[in-house]
N, CA, C and O atoms as a Tinker XYZ file with bonds, in Angstrom:
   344  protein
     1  N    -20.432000   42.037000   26.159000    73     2
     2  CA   -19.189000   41.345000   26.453000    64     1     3
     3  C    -18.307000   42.263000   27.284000    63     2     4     5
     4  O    -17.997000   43.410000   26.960000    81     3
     5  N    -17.917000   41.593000   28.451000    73     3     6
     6  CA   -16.895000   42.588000   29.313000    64     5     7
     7  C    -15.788000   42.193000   28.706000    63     6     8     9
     8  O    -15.637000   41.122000   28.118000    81     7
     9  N    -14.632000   43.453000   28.903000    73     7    10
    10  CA   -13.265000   43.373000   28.518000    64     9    11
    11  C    -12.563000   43.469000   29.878000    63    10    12    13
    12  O    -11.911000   44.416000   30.317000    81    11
    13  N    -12.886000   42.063000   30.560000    73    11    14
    14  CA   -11.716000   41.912000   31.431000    64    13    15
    15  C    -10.681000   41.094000   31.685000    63    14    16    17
    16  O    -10.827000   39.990000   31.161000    81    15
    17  N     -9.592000   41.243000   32.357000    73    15    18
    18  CA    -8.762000   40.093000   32.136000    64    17    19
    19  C     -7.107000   41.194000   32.377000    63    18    20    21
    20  O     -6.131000   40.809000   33.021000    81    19
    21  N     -7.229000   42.643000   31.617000    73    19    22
    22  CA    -5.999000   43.226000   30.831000    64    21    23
    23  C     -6.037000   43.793000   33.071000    63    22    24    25
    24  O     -6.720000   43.501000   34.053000    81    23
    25  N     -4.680000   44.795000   32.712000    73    23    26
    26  CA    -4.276000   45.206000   34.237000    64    25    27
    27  C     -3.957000   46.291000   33.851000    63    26    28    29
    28  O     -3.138000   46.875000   34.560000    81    27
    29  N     -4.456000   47.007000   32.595000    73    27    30
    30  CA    -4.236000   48.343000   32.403000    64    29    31
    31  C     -5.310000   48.446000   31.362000    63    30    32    33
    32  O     -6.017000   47.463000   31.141000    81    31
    33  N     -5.462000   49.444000   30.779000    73    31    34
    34  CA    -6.504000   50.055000   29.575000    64    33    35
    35  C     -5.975000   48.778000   28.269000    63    34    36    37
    36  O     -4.813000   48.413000   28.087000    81    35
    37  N     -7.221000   48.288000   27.496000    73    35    38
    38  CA    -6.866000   48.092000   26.314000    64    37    39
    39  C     -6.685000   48.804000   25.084000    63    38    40    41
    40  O     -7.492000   49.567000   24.553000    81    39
    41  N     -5.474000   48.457000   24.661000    73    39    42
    42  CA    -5.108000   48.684000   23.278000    64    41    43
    43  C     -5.707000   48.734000   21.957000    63    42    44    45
    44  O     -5.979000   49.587000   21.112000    81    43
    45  N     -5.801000   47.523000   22.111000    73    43    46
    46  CA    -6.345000   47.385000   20.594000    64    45    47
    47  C     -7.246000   46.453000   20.815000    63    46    48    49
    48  O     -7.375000   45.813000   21.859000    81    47
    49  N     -8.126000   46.325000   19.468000    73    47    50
    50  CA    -9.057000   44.969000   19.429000    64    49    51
    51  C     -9.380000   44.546000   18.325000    63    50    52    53
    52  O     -9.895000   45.471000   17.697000    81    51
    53  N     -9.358000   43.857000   17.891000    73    51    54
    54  CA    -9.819000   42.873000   16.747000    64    53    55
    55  C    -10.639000   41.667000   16.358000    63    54    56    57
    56  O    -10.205000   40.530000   16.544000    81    55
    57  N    -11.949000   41.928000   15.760000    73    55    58
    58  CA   -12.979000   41.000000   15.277000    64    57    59
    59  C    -12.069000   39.721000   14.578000    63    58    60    61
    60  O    -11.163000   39.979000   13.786000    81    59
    61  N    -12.362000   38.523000   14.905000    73    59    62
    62  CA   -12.251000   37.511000   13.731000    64    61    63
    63  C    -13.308000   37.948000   12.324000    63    62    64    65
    64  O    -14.335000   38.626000   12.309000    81    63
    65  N    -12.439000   37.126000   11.005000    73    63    66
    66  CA   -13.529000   37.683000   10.273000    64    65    67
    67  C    -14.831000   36.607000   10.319000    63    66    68    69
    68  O    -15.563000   36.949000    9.390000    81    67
    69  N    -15.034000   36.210000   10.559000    73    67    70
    70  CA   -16.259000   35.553000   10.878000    64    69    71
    71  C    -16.980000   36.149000   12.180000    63    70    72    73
    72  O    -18.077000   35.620000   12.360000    81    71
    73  N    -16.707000   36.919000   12.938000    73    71    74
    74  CA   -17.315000   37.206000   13.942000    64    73    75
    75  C    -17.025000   36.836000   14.543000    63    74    76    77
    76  O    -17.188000   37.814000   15.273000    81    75
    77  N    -16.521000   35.993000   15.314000    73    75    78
    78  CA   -17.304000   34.298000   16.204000    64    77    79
    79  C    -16.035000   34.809000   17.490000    63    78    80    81
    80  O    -16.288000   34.442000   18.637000    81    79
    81  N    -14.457000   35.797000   17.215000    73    79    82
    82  CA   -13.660000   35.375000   18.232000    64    81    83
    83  C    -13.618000   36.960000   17.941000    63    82    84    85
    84  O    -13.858000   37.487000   16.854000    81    83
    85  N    -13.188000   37.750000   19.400000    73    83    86
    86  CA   -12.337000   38.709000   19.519000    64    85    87
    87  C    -10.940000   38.818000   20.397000    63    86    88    89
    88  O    -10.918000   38.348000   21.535000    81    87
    89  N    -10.041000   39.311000   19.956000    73    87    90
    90  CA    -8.447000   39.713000   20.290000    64    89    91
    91  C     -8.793000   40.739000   21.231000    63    90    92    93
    92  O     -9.861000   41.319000   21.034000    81    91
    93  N     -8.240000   41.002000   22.009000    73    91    94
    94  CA    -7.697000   42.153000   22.547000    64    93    95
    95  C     -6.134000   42.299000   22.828000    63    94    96    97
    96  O     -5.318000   41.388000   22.690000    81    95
    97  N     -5.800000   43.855000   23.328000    73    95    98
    98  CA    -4.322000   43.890000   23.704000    64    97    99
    99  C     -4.204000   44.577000   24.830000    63    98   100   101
   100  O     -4.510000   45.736000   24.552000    81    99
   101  N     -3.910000   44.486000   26.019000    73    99   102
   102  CA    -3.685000   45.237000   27.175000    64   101   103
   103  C     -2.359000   46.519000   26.747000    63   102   104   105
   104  O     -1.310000   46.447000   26.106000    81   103
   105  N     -2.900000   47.373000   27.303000    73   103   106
   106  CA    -2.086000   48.477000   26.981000    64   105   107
   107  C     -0.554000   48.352000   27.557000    63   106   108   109
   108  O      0.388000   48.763000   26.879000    81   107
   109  N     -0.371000   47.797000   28.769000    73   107   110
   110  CA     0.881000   47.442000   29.210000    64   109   111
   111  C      1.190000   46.542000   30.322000    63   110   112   113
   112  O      1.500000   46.752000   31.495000    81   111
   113  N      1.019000   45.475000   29.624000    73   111   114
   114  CA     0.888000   44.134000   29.851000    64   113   115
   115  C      1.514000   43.255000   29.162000    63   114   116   117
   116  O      2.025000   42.263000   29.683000    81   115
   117  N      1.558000   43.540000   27.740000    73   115   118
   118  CA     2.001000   42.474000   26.884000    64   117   119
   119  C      1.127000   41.423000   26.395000    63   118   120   121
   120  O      1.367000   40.673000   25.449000    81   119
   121  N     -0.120000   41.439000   27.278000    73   119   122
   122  CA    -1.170000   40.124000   26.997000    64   121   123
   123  C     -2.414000   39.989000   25.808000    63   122   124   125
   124  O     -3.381000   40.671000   25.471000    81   123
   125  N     -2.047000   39.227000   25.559000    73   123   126
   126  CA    -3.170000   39.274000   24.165000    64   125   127
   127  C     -4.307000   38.494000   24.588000    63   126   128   129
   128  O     -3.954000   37.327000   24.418000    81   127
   129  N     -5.709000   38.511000   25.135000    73   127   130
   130  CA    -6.862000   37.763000   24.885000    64   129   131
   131  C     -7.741000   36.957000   23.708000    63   130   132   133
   132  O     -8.645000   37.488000   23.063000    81   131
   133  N     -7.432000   35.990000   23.601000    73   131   134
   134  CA    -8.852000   35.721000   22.404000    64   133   135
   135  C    -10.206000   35.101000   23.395000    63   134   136   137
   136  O    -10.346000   34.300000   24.319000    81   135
   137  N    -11.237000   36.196000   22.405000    73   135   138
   138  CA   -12.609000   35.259000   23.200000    64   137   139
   139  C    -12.951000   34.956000   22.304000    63   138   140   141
   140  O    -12.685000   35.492000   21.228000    81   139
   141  N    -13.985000   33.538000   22.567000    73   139   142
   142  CA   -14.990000   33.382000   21.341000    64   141   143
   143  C    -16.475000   33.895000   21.567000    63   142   144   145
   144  O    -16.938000   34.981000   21.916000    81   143
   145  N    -16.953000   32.849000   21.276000    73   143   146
   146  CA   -18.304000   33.738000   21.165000    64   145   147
   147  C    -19.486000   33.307000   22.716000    63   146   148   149
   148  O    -20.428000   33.934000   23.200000    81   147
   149  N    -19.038000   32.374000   22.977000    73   147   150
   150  CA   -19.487000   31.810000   24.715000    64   149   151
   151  C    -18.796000   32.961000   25.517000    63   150   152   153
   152  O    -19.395000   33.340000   26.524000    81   151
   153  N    -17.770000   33.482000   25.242000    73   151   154
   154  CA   -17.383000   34.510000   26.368000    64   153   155
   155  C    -15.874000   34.002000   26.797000    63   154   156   157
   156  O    -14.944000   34.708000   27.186000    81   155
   157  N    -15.899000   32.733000   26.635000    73   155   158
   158  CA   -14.385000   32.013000   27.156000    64   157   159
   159  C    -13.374000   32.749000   26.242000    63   158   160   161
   160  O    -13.490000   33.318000   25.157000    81   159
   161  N    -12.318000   32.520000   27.104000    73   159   162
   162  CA   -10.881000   33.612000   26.756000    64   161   163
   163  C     -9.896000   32.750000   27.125000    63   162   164   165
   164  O     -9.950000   32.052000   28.138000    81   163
   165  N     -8.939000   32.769000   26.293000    73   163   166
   166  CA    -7.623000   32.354000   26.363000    64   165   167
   167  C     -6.410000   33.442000   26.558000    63   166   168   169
   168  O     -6.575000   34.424000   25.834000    81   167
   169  N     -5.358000   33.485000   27.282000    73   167   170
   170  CA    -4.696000   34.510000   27.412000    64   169   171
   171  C     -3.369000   33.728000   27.162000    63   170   172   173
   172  O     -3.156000   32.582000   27.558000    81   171
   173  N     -2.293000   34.703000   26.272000    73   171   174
   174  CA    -1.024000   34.125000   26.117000    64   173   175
   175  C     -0.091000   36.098000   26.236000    63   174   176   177
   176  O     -0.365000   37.244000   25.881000    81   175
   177  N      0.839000   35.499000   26.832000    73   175   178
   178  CA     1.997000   36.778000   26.222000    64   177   179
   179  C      2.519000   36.973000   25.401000    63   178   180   181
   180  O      3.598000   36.387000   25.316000    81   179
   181  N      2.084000   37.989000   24.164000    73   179   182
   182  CA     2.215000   37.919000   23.503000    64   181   183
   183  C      3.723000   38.155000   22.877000    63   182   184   185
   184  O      4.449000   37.633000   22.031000    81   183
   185  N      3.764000   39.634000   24.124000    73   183   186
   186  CA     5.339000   40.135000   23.988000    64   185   187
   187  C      5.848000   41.019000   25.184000    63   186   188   189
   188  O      5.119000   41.706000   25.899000    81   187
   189  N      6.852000   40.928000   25.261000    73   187   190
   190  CA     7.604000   41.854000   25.999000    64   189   191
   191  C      7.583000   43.142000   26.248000    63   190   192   193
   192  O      8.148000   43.438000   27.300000    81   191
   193  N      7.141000   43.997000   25.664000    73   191   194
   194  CA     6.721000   45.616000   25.464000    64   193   195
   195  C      4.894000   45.465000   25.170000    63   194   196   197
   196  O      4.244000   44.436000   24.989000    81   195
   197  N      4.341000   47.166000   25.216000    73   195   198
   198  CA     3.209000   47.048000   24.493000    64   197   199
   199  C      2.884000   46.428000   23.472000    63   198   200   201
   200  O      3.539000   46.601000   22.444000    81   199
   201  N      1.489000   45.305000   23.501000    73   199   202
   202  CA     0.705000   45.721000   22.270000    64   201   203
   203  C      0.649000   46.892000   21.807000    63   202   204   205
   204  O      0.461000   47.755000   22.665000    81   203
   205  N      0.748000   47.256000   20.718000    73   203   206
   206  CA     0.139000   48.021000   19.938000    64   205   207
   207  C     -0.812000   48.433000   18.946000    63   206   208   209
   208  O     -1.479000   49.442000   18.717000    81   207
   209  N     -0.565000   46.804000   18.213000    73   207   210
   210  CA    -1.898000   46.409000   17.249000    64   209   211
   211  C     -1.935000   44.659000   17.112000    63   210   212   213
   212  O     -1.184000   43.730000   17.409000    81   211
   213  N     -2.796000   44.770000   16.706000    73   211   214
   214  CA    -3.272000   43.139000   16.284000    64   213   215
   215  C     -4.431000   42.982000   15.158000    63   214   216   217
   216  O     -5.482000   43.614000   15.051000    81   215
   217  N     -3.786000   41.698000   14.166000    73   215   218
   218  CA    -5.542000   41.763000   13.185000    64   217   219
   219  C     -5.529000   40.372000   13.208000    63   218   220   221
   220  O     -4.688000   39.769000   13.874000    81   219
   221  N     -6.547000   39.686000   12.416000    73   219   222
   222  CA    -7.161000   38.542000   11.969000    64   221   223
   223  C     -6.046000   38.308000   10.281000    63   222   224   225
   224  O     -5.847000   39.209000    9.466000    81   223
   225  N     -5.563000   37.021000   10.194000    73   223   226
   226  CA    -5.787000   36.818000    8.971000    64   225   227
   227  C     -7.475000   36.731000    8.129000    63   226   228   229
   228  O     -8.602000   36.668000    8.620000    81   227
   229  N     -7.056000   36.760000    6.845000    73   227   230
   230  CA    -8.681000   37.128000    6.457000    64   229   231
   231  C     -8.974000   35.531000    6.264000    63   230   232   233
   232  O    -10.104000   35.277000    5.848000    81   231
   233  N     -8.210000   34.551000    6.480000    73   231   234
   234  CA    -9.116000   33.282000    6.973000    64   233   235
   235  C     -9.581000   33.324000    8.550000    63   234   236   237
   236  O    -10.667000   32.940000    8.982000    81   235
   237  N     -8.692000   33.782000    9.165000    73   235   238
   238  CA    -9.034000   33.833000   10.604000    64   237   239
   239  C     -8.272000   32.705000   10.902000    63   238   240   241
   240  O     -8.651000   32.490000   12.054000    81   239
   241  N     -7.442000   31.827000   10.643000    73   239   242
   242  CA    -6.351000   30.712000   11.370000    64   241   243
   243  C     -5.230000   31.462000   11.769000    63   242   244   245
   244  O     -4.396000   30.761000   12.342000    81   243
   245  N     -4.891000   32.787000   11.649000    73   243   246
   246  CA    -3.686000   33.303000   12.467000    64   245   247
   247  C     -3.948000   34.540000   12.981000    63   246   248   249
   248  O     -4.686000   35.226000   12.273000    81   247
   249  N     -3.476000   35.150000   14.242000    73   247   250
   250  CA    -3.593000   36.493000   14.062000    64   249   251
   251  C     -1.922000   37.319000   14.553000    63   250   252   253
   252  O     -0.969000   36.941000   15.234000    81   251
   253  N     -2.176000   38.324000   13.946000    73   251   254
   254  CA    -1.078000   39.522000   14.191000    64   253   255
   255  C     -0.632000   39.948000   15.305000    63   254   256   257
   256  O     -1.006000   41.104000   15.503000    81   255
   257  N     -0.337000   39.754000   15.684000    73   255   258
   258  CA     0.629000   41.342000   16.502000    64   257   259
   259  C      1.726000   41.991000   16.459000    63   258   260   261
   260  O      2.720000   41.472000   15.950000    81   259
   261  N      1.755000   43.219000   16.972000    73   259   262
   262  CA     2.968000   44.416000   17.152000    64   261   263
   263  C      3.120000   44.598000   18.042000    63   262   264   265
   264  O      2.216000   44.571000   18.877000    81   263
   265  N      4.421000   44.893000   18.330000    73   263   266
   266  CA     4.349000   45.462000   19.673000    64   265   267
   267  C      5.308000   46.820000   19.518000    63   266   268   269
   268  O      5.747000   46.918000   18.372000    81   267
   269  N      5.689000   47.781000   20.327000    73   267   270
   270  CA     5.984000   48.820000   20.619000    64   269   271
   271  C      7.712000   48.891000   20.164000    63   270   272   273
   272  O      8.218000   49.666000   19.353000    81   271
   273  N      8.286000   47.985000   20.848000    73   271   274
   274  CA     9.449000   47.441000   20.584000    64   273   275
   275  C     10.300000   46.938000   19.416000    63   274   276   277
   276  O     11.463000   46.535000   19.393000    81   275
   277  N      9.222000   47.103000   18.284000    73   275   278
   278  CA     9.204000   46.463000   16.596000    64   277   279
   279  C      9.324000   45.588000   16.322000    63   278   280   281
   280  O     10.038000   45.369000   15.344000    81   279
   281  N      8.607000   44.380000   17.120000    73   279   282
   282  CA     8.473000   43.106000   16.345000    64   281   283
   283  C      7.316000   43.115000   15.956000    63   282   284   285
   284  O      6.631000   44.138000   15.959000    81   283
   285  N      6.790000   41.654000   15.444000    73   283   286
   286  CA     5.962000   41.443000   15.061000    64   285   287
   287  C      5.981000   39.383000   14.713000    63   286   288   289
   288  O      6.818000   38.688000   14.137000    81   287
   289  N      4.652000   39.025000   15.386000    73   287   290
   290  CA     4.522000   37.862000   15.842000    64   289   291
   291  C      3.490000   37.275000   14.870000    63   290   292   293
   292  O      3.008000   38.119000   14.115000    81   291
   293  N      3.141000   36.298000   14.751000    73   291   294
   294  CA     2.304000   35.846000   13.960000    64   293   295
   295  C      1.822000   34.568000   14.905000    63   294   296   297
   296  O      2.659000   33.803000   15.383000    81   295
   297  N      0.536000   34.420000   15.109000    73   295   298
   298  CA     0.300000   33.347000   16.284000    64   297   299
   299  C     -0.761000   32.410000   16.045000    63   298   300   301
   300  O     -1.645000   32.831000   16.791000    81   299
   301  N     -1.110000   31.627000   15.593000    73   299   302
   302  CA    -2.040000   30.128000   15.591000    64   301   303
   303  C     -3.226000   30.215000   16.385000    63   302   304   305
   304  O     -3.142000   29.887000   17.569000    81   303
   305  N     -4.646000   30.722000   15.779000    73   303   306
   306  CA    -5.366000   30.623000   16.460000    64   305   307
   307  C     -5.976000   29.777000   17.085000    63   306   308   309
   308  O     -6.503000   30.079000   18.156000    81   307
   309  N     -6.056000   28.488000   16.565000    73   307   310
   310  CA    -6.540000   27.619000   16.951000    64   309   311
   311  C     -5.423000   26.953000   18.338000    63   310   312   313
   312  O     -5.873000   26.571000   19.419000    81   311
   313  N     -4.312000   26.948000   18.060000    73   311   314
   314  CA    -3.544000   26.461000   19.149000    64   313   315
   315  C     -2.653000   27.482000   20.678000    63   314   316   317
   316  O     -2.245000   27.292000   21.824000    81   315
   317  N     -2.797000   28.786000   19.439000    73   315   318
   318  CA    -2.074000   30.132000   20.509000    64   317   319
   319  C     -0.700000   29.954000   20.461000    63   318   320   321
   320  O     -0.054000   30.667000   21.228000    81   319
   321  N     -0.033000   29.110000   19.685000    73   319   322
   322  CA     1.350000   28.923000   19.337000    64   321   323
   323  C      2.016000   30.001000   18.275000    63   322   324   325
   324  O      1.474000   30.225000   17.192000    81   323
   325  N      2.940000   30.487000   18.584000    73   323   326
   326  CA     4.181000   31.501000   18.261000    64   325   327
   327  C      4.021000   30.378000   16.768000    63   326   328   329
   328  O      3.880000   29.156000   16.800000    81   327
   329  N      4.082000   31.053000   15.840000    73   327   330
   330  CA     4.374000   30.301000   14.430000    64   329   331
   331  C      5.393000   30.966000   13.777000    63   330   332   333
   332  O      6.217000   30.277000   13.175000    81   331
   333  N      5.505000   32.193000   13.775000    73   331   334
   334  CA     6.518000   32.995000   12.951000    64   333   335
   335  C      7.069000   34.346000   13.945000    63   334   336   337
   336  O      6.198000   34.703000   14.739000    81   335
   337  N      8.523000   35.237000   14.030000    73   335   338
   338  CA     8.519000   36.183000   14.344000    64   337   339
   339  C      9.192000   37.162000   13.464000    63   338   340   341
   340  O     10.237000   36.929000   12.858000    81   339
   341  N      8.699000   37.990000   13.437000    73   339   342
   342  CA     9.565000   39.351000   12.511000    64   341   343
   343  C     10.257000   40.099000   13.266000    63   342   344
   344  O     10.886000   41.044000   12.790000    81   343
């Protein structure tokens, strides 16, 4: 699987727990990738500053992020919709 898509080094990355999708985080970009398992990728912004980290809920219907700046997002995997922010 190539990791392309980011416009700088990636950050972080994160398995779904099922396997089936991976996250990434562009180092300074702000952009979060999900792929699944065909290779297709969805890209949303996640935030305004670096990623820094990202995980899977342990169902895998949401995932995490941080960013540099101290928030923290909570995002809908299935739809890529902003659900919560900290």
């Amino acid at each position: 699987l190539t990791l392309t898509g980011h416009s700088d080094f990636v950050r972080a990355v994160a398995f779904s727990p099922d396997s089936r999708s991976l996250a990434t985080a562009g180092l300074a970009d702000g952009i979060v990738r999900l792929r699944d398992e065909s290779g297709a990728s969805v890209e949303f912004k996640a935030h305004q500053s670096q990623v820094v980290n990202l995980d899977f809920r342990e169902n895998g219907s949401q995932l995490a992020t941080a960013s540099s700046d101290g928030t923290v997002r909570i995002w809908s995997v299935q739809s890529q919709e902003l659900t919560l922010i900290k």
